[in-house]
C-alpha positions in Angstrom: 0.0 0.0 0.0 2.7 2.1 0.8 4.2 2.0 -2.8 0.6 2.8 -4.1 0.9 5.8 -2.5 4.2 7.2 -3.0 3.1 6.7 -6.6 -0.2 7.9 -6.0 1.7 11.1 -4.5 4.1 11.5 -7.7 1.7 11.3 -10.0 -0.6 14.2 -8.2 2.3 16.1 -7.9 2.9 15.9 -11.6 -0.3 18.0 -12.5 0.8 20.4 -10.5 4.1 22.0 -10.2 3.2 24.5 -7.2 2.2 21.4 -5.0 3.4 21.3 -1.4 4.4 18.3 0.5 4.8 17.6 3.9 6.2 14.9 5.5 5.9 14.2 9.3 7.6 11.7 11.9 6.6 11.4 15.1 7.3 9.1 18.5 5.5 8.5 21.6 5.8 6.7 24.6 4.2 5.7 27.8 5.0 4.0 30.8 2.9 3.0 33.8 3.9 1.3 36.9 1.0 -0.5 38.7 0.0 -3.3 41.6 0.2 -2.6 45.5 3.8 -3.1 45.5 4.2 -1.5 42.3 6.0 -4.5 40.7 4.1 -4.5 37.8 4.4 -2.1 34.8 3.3 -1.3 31.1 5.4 0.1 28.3 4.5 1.7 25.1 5.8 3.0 22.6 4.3 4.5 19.2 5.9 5.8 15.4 4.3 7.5 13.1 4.5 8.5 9.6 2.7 10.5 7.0 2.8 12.2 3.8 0.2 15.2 2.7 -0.1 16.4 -0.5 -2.2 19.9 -1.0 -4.7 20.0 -4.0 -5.5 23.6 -2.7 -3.6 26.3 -0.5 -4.9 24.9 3.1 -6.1 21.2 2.0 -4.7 17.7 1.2 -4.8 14.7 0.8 -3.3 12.3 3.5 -1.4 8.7 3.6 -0.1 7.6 6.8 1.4 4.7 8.9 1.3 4.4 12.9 2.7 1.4 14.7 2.4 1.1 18.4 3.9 -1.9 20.8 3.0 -2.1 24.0 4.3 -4.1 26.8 2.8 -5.4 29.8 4.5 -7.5 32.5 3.0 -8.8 35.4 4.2 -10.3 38.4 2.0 -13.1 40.2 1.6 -15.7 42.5 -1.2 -18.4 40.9 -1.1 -21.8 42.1 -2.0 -24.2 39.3 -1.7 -27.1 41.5 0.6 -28.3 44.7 3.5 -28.6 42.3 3.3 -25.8 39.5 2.4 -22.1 40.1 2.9 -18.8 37.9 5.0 -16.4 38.9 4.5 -13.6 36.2 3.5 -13.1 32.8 4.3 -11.0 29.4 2.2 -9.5 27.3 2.9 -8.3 23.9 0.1 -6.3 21.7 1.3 -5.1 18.0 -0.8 -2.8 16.4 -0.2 -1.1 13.4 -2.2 0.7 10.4 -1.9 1.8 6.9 -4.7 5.2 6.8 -6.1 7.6 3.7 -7.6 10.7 4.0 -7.9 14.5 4.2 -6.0 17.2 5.8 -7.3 20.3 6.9 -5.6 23.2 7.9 -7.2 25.8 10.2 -4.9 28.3 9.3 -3.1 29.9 6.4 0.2 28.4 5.3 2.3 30.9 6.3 1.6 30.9 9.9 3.7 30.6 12.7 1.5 28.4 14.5 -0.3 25.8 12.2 -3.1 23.8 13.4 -4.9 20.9 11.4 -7.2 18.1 11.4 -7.1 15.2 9.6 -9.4 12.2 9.1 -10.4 8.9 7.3 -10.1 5.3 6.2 -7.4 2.9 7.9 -7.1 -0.5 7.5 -5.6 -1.5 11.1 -4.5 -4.7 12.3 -3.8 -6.2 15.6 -1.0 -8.9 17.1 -1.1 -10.4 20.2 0.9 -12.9 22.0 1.5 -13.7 25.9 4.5 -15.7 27.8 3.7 -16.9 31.0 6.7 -17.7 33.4 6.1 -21.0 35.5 7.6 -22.0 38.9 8.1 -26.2 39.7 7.6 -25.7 43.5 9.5 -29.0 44.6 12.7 -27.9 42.5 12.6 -24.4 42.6 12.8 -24.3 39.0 11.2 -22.1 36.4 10.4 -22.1 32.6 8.2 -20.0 30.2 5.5 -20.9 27.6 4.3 -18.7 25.0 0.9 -19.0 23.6 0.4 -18.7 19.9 0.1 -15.2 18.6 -4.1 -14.0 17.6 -3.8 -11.5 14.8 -6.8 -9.5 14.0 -7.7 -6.8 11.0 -10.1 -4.2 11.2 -11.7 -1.4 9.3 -11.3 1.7 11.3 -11.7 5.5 11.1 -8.3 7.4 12.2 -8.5 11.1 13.2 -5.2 13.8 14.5 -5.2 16.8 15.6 -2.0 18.5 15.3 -0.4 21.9 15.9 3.0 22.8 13.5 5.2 25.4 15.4 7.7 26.6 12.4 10.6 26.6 13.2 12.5 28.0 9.2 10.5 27.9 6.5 11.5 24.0 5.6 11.0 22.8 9.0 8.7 22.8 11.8 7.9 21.2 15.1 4.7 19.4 15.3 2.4 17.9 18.4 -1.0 15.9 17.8 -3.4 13.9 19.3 -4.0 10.9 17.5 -6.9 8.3 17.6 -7.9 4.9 15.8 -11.0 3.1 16.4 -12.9 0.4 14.6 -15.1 2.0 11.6 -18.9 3.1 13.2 -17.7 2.7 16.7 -17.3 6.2 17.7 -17.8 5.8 21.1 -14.3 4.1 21.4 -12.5 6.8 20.0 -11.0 7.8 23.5 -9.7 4.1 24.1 -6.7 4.6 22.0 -5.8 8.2 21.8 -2.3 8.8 21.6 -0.3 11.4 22.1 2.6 12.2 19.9 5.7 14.7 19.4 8.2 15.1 16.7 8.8 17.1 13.0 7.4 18.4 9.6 9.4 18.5 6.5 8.1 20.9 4.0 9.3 20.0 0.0 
C-alpha cells in the first residue's frame, strides 16, 4: 500500500508544479507502573509516519502509517496445583495501520502556529501474544511458555489533531493527538488516543 501511495503522491504532484508536500515523523511513549507493591508495569511505545499532498492552498490529501507496541508485564503468584504455580507473565500487543484521507488546515500556510485536522479510512490490524513464566515448586525451578500469537484486521476510522510550530520555512515542530478506532464505533475513540511529538518537513 505504501508503494501505491508514493506513486499515488508523484503522479498528483505531476499535475501540478506549485504542490506542497509535507512529511511528518513522530514518536511517543508511555509507561505506567501498577499493583500494590508496584512490581508491575506497562510500556509503550508509538511511530508514526505520514505524507500530505495539497490539492489547494490549506487542504490535502493524506497517507499515513502508525505502529504502536505495547508491553505489559506482570508479576503473580497463581497456584495451578501443589507442584506448578505462575510467577508472572508477558504481554505483547502489536498494532499497526496503513490510513487515507484529508488534511485540513485551520490556518493559512504561512503561519507561525499551524493547526490541522485530519481524518479517514485505515485498514488496522492487531498482534497479540503472551508468555507466561512457570515456577516447579518442589525444584525451585522455572520455565516460560508462549501461547500462539491472535492477529486481527479491522476497518477503522483514524482522526489527529495536530499543531506545527515553524521553526525556518523547511521545518517545523509538530504535536498531535491521535486516535484509531474500529469503523462506526465512535464511542471508542478515547480508548486509543495517543499522544505524539516530533517534525514536519516541507518539500
Amino acid at each position: 500500500m505504501i508503494r501505491n501511495l508514493i506513486a499515488l503522491v508523484l503522479l498528483l504532484t505531476s499535475f501540478n508544479t506549485y504542490a506542497l508536500l509535507e512529511l511528518n515523523g513522530q514518536y511517543g511513549y508511555d509507561r505506567q507502573v501498577f499493583g500494590e507493591n508496584r512490581q508491575n508495569k506497562m510500556v509503550g511505545e508509538t511511530f508514526s509516519g505520514a505524507i500530505a499532498w495539497y490539492l489547494f492552498e490549506t487542504t490535502a490529501i493524506e497517507g499515513n502509517y502508525n505502529q504502536t507496541e505495547t508491553t505489559t508485564n506482570q508479576q503473580t503468584d497463581v497456584a495451578i496445583d501443589s507442584t506448578y504455580s505462575v510467577t508472572g507473565q508477558k504481554n505483547v500487543v502489536l498494532l499497526y495501520s496503513y490510513g487515507l484521507g484529508v488534511r485540513q488546515l485551520l490556518a493559512g500556510r504561512k503561519a507561525r502556529i499551524l493547526p490541522s485536522l485530519s481524518f479517514g479510512y485505515a485498514r488496522q490490524f492487531q498482534k497479540d501474544q503472551t508468555t507466561y513464566t512457570f515456577k516447579n515448586e518442589s525444584s525451585g525451578d522455572s520455565f516460560t511458555l508462549t501461547d500462539a500469537a491472535t492477529k486481527v484486521r479491522y476497518d477503522s476510522v483514524f482522526a489527529t489533531f495536530a499543531i506545527n510550530f515553524k521553526i525556518t520555512k523547511r521545518f517545523s515542530l509538530r504535536v498531535s493527538a491521535n486516535t484509531i478506532f474500529e469503523a462506526f464505533k465512535f464511542n471508542r475513540a478515547q480508548d486509543n488516543m495517543k499522544y505524539l511529538v516530533g517534525f514536519t518537513w516541507y518539500l
